[in-house]
C-alpha positions in Angstrom: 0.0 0.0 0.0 1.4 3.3 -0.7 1.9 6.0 1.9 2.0 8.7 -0.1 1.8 10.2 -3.5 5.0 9.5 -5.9 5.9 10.8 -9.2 8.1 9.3 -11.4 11.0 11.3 -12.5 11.8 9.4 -15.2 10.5 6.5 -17.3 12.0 3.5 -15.6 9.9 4.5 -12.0 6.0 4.4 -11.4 3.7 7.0 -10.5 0.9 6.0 -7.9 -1.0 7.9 -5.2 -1.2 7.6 -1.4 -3.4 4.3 -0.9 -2.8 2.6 -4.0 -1.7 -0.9 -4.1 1.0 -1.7 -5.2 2.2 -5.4 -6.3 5.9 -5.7 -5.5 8.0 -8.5 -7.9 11.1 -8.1 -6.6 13.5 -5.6 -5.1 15.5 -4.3 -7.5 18.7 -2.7 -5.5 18.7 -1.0 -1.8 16.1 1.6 -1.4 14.0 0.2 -4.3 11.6 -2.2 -5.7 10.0 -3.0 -9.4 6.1 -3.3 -9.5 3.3 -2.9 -11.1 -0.1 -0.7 -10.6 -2.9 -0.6 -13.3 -1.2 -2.5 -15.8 2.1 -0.6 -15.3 5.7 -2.0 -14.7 8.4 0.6 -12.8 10.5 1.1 -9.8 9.0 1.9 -6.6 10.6 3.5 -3.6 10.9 1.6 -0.3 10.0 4.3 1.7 6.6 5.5 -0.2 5.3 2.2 0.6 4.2 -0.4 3.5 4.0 -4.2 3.1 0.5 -5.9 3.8 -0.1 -9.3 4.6 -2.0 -11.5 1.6 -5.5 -12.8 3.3 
């Protein structure tokens, strides 16, 4: 789930807003991780988001 807003600053990231969710693949190197919202691949910063548990 993402804690706040985010814009990309350039084509490799992704853009999301604060609530979103977000589904992580794999962490890419320290401080970030490539995912996927709405159909949409690109890095995601650790620290915009917060880890859920699957029910």
């Amino acid at each position: 789930r993402a804690l706040y807003d985010f814009t990309a600053e350039n084509p490799s990231e992704l853009s999301f807003k604060e609530d979103d969710l977000l589904y992580i693949q794999y962490k890419q190197c320290a401080g970030w991780f490539v995912g996927y919202l709405n159909g949409q691949v690109g890095l995601i910063p650790e620290n915009y988001i917060q880890f859920m548990k699957n029910s």
